[in-house]
C-alpha positions in Angstrom: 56.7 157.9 43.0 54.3 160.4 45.0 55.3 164.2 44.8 58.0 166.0 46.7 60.7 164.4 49.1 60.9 161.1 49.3 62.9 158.6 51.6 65.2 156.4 50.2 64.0 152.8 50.4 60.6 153.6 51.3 58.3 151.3 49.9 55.2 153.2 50.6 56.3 156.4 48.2 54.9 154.5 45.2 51.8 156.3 44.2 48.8 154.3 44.4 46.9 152.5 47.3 49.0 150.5 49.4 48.0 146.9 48.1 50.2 147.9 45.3 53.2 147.8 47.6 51.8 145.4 49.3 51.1 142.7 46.3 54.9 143.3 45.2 57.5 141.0 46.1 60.0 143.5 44.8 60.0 147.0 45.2 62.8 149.5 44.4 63.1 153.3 45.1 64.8 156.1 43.3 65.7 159.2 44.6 67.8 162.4 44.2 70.6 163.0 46.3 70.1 164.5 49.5 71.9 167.9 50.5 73.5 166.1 53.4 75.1 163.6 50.5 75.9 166.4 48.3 77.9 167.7 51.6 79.3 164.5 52.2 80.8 163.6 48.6 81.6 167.4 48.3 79.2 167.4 45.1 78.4 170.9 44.1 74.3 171.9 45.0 73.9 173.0 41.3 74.8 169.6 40.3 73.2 167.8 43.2 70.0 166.4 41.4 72.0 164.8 38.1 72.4 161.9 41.4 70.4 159.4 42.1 69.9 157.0 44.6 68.3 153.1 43.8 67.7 151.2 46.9 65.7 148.3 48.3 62.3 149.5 49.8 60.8 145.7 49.7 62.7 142.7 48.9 60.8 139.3 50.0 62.7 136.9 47.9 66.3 137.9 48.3 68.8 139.9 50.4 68.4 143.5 50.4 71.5 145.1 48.1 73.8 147.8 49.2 72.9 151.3 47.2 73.5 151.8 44.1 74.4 155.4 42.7 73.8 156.7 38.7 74.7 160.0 37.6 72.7 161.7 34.4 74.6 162.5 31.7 74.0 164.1 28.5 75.4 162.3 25.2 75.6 164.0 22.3 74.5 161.6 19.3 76.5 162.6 16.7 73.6 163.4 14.4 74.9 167.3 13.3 73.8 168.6 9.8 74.5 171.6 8.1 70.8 172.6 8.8 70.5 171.2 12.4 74.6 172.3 13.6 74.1 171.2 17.2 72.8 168.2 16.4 70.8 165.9 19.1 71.6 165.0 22.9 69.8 162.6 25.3 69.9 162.1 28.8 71.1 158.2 30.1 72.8 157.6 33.5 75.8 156.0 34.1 77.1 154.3 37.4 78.6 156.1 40.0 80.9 155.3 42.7 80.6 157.8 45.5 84.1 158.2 47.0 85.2 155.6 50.3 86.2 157.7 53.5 88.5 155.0 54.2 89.8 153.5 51.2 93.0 154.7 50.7 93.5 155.5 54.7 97.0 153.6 55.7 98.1 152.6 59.4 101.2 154.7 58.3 99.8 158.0 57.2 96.9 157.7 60.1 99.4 157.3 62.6 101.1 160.1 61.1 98.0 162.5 61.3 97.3 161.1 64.9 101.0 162.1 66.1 100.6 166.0 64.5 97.2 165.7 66.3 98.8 164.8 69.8 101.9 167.4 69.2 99.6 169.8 68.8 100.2 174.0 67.8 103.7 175.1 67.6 102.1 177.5 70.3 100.9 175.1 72.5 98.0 174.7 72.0 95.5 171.8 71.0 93.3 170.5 68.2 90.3 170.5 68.3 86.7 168.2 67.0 84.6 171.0 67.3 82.6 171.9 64.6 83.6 176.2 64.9 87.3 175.5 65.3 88.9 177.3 63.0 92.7 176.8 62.6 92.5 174.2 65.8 90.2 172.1 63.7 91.4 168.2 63.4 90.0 167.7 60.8 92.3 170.1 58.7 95.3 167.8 59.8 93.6 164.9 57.8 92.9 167.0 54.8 96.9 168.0 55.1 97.9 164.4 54.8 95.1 163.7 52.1 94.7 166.5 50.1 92.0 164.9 47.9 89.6 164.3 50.5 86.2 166.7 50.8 86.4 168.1 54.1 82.9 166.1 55.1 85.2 163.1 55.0 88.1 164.5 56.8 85.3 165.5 59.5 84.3 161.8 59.6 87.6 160.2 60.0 88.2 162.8 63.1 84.2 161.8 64.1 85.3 158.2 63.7 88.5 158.0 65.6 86.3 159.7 68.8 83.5 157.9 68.5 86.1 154.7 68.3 88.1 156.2 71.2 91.3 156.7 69.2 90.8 159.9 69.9 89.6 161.3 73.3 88.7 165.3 75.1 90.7 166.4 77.8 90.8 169.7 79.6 94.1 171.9 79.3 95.2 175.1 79.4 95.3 177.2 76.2 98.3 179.1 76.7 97.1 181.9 74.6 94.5 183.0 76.0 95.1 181.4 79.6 91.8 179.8 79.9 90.5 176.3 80.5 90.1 174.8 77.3 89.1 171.3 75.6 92.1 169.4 72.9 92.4 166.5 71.3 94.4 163.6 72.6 95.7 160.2 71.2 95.0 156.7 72.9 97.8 154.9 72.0 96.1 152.0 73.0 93.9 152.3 69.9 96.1 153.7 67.4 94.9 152.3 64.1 98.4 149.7 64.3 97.0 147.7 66.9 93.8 146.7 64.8 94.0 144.4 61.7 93.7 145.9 58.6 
């Protein structure tokens, strides 16, 4: 691979002169987790880079795969003497499974977080998508419900359930401060019950 960042699934970050990409029938790219990822699957930056990415850049004989994840892990090989105490480890990676948004997301429980979103603030007031809200913020009524979710994946269910038009903006008025202001609302009509699972 050529120096510095590289795209995943680029064919053309191979070093050497394009006919090498271009005489392959297969070509494959590895990279290191982006910061956007490490964000997402609430990895920590300091371990961000024992990630990596393998995905298709090239793939002329058969369907392009989904991406597949490795983390790099040290093993220790057993090898200890009484000279050498420590002994030996090497580096291999392993598969990794980055965790699903969705997979343990029930009608049930997302129904549940969708009617605390609608009943809003014992006060009154309403939750809120946007990204400076601080105790309004949706997203913490997911992460209530699902305690083990990274907040980046709380954020995307709320991000979701807009973009789907579960849930939709509407203008009220925040009765603690008395001013105009945007909250969530629920469209029954798309609750997640009505879809097939």
């Amino acid at each position: 691979m050529r120096k510095g960042a590289n795209e995943p699934g680029d064919a053309d970050a191979g070093r050497g002169g394009g006919a090498v990409k271009d005489g392959g029938r297969l070509v494959y790219t590895l990279t290191t987790m982006s910061d956007q990822e490490a964000k997402q699957y609430d990895i920590a930056p300091d371990r961000r880079r024992r990630f990596v990415r393998y995905d298709a850049g090239k793939v002329n004989i058969t369907p392009s795969n989904k991406t597949k994840w490795f983390e790099l892990v040290s093993v220790k090989l057993n090898n200890a003497t009484e000279l050498y105490p420590n002994g030996d480890e090497i580096q291999m990676a392993r598969v990794w499974t980055p965790p699903e948004t969705w997979a343990d997301v029930t009608n049930d429980v997302a129904n549940a977080i969708l009617d605390e979103i609608e009943k809003g603030l014992l006060d009154g007031r309403k939750y809120s998508a946007a990204g400076a809200a601080k105790e309004l913020a949706a997203w913490k009524v997911v992460l209530r419900h699902y305690p083990d979710k990274p907040p980046a994946q709380c954020r995307e269910i709320i991000k979701a359930w807009l973009d789907s038009g579960v849930l939709y903006e509407e203008e009220y008025k925040n009765p603690m401060s008395r001013e105009p202001a945007q909250g969530l609302r629920v469209n029954d009509e798309n609750r997640p019950s009505r879809f097939a699972q």
